[in-house]
LUMDRENLUM-750749 format. One line per 4 residues: number of its first residue (from 0); for each residue z negated, x negated, y of N, C-alpha, C. Coordinates in steps of 0.2 Angstrom, whole numbers, plus 2048, in hexadecimal, padded with zeros to 3 digits. Last residue first. Example, Ala and Ser with C-alpha at 12.3 -4.5 7.8 and 13.67 -1.06 7.14 Angstrom:
// LUMDRENLUM-750749
1 = 7DD,7C0,7F5,7DC,7BC,7FB,7D9,7C0,800  7D9,7BE,7E4,7D9,7C2,7EA,7D9,7BE,7F0
END
This chain:
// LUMDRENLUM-750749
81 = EDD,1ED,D17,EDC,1F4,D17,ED9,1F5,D14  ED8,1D9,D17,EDD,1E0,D17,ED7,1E8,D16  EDA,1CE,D25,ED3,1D3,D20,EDC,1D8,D20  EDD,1BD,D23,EDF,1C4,D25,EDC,1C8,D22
77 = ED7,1AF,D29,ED8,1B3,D25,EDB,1B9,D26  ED9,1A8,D35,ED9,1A4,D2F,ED9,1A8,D29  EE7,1AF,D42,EE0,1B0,D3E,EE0,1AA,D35  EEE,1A4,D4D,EEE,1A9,D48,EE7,1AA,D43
73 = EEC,1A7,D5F,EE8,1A4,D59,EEB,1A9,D51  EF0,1A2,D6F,EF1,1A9,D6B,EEF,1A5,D63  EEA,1A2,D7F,EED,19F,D77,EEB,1A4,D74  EE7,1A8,D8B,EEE,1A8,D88,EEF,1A6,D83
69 = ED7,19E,D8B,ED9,1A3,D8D,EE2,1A3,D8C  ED2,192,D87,ED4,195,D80,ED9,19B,D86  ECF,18C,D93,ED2,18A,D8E,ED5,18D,D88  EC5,194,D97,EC9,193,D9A,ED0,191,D96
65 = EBA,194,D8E,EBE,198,D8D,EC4,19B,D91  EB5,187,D90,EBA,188,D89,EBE,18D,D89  EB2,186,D9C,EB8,184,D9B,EBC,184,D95  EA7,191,D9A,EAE,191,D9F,EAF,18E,D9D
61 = E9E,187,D91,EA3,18E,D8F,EA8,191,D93  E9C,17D,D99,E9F,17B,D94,EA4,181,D92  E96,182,DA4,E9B,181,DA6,EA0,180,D9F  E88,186,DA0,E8F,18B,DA0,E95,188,DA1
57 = E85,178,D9D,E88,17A,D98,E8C,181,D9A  E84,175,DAB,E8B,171,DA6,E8B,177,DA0  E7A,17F,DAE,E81,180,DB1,E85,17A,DAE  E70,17A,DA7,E71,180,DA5,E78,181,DA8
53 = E72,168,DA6,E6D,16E,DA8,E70,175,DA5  E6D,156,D9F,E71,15D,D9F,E6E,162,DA1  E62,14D,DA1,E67,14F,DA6,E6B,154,DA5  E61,149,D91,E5E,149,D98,E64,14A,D9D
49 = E64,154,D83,E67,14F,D88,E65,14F,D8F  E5A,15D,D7D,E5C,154,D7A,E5F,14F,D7E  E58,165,D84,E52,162,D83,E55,15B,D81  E66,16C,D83,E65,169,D8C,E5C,166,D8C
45 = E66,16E,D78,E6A,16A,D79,E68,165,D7E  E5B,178,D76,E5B,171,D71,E60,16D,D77  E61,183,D7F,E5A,17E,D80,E58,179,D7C  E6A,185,D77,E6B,183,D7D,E65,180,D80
41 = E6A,183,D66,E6A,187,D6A,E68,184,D72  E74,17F,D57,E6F,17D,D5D,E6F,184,D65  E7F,186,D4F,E76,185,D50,E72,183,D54  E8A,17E,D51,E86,17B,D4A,E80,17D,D4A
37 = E8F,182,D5B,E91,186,D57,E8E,183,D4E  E88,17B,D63,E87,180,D63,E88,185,D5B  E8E,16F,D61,E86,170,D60,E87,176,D60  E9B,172,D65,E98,171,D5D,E92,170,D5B
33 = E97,172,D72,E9C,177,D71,E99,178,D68  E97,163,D76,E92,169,D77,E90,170,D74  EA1,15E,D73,E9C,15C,D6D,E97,163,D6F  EAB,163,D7A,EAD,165,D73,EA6,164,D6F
29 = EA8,160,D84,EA5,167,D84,EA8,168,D7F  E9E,14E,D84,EA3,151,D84,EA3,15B,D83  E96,143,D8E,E94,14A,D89,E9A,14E,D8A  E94,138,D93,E98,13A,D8F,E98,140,D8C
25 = E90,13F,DA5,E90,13E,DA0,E95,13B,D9C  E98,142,DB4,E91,13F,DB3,E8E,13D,DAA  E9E,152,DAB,E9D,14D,DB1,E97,149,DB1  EA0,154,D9C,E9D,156,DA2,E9C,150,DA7
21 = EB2,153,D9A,EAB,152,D98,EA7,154,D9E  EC1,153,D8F,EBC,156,D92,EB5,156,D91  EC5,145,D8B,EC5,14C,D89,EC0,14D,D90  EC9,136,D8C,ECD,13A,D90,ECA,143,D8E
17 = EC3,12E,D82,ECA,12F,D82,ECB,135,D84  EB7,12E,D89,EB7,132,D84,EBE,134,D82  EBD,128,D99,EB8,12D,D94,EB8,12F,D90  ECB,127,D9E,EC5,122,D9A,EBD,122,D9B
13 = ED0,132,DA0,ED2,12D,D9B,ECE,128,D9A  EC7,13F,DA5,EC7,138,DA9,ECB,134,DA0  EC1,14E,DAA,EC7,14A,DA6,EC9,145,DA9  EB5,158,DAC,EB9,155,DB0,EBB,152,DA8
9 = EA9,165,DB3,EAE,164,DAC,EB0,15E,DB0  EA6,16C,DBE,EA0,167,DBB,EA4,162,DB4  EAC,172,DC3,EAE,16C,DC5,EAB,166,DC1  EAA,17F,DBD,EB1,179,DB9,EB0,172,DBE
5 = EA1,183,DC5,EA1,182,DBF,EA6,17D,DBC  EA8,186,DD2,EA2,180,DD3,EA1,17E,DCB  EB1,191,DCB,EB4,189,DCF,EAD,185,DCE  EA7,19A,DC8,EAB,198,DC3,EAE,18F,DC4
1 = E99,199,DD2,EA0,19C,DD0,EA4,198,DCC  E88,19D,DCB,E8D,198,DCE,E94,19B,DCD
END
């Protein structure tokens, strides 16, 4: 699926979920999606716990995150030395 059909699936409505980004048709926000993941859940938990979620919201989740992050620049939480 191309990028554009993917983000349409995202949307931003002020009265949902004050306004974040979410999956269309849902409250399911791509920040909460996004912190299942990165608390261990894996893709086929998610899209079993939540009826109607498919395999193309959740790419969409990752496009839009890393649409989003794209140009920002992040200072590191640690710095490794030499």
């Amino acid at each position: 699926m191309k990028e554009e059909k993917l983000l349409e699936r995202i949307i931003l409505n002020p009265k949902v979920m004050v306004g974040k980004p979410t999956i269309k048709g849902t409250r399911l926000t791509v920040e909460h999606i996004l912190g299942l993941l990165a608390q261990g859940a894996t893709p086929n938990e998610i899209l079993d716990e939540y009826e109607g979620l498919t395999p193309e919201d959740m790419q969409a989740c990752y496009l839009f995150a890393t649409k989003s992050l794209s140009g920002t620049d992040f200072m590191p939480l640690t710095t490794e030395s030499a």
